[in-house]
C-alpha positions as CSV (number, residue, x, y, z in Angstrom):
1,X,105.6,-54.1,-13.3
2,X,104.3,-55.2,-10.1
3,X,104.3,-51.5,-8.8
4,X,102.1,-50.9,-11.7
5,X,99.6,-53.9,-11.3
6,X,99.3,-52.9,-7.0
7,X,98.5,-49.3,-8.3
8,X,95.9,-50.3,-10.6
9,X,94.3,-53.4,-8.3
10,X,94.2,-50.2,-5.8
11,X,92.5,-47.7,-7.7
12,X,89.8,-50.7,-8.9
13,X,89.2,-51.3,-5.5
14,X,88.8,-48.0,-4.7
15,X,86.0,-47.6,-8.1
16,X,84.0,-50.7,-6.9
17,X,84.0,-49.1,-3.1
18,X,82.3,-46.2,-5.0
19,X,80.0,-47.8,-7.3
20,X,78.5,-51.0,-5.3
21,X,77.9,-49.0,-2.0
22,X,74.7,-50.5,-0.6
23,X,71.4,-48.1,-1.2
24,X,69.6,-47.3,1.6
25,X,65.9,-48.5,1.1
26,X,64.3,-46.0,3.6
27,X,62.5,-43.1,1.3
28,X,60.9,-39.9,3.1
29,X,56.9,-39.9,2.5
30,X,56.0,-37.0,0.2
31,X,52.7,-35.5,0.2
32,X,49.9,-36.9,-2.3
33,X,47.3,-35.3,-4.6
34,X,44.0,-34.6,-3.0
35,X,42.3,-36.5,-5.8
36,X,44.3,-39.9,-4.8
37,X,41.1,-41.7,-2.9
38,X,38.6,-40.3,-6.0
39,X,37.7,-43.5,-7.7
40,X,38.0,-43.8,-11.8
41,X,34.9,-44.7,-13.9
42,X,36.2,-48.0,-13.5
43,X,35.8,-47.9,-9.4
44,X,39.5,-47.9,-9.4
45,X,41.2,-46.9,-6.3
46,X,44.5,-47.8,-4.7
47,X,44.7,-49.7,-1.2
48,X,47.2,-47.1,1.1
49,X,50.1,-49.7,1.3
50,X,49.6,-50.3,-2.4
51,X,53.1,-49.6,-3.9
52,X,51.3,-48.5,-7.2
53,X,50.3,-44.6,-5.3
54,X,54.1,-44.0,-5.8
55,X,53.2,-42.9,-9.0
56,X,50.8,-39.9,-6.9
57,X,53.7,-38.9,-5.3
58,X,54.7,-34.9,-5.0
59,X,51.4,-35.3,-8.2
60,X,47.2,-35.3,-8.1
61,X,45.9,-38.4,-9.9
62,X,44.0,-36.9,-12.7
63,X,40.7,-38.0,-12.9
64,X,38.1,-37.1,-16.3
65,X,34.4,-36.4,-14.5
66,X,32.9,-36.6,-18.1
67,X,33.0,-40.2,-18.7
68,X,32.4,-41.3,-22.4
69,X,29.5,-43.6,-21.6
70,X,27.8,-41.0,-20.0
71,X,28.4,-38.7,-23.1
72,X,26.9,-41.2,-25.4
73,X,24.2,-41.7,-23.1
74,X,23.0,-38.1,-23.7
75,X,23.7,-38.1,-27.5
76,X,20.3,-37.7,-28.8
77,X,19.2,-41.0,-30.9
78,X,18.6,-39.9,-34.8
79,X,15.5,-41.1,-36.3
80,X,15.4,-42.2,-40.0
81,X,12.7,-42.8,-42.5
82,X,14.9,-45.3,-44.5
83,X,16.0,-48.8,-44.1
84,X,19.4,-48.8,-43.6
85,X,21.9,-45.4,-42.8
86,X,25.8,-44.6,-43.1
87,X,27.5,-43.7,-40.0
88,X,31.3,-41.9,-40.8
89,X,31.9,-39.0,-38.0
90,X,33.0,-36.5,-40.7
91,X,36.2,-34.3,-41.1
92,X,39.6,-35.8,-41.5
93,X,40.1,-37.6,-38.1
94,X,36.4,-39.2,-38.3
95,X,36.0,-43.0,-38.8
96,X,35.5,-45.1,-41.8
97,X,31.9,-45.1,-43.5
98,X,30.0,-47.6,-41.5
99,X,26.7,-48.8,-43.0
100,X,24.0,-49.8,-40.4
101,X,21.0,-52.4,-41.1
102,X,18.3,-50.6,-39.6
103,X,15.4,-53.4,-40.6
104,X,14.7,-55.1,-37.2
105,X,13.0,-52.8,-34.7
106,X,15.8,-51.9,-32.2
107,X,18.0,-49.4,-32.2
108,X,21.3,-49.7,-34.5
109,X,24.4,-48.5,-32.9
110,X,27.5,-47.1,-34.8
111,X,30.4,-49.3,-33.3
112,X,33.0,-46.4,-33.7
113,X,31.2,-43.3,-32.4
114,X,28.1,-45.1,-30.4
115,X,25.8,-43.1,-32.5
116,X,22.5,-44.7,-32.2
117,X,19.9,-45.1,-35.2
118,X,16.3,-46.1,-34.9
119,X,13.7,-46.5,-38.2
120,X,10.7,-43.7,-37.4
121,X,7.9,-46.5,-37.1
122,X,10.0,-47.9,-33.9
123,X,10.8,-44.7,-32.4
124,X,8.8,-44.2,-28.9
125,X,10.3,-40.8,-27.4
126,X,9.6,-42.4,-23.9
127,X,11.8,-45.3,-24.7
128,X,14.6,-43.9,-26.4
129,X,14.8,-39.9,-25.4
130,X,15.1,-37.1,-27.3
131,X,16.0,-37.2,-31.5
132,X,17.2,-35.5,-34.5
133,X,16.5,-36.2,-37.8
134,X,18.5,-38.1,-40.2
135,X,18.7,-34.6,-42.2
136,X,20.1,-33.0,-38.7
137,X,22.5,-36.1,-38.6
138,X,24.0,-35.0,-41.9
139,X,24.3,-31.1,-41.3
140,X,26.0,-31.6,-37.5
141,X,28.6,-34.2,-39.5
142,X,29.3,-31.9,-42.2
143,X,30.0,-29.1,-39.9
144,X,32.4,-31.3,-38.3
């Protein structure tokens, strides 16, 4: 029995030698992406003994050029005749029907696609860029 508990005690410490060997906390410095120093629309960009550029490792940081505020920004503003518009992208994956109180002169804004609105009597093309018609509005949804 005491053979048997010396050849097991052995054969643990041998397992533990195995598994709890120290790790070595030196790592070899692979190459990063090109885009790494390219800031995000956000002006994000990591300091070089930031420990978060691990993740750009051996990888290029992928960074979108077409930011969706700019996107919206060109969207032309629709102009409409009536007091008050619906707003629902259209198609399957669109959002729910939004209904937009067009009354006070400024421009309404759909808060799921950033659509913008504006009644016809406050529409100044110098102000607010180029437009489509309400009728346009309908058609380009549809299609969608």
């Amino acid at each position: 029995m005491a053979a048997l508990i010396k050849q097991r005690s052995h054969s643990l410490a041998v397992a533990a030698r195995y598994f709890l060997r120290p790790i070595s906390t030196t790592c070899a410095r692979q190459a990063e992406g090109p885009s790494v120093e390219t800031p995000t629309h956000t002006g994000q960009v990591f300091d070089k003994a930031d420990y978060r550029r691990l993740r750009f490792m051996d990888k290029d940081k992928l960074i979108n050029s077409e930011f969706a505020i700019k996107l919206i920004a060109e969207d032309p503003i629709v102009v409409v005749n009536a007091n008050h518009v619906f707003s629902d992208s259209g198609g399957p994956l669109g959002h729910p029907k939004v209904y937009i109180n067009l009354d006070k002169p400024q421009v309404g804004v759909c808060g799921y696609s950033g659509r913008k609105f504006v009644q016809s009597k406050y529409y100044d093309e110098k102000k607010h860029g180029p437009s489509i018609t309400y009728a346009q509005y309908l058609d380009e949804v549809k299609r969608s």
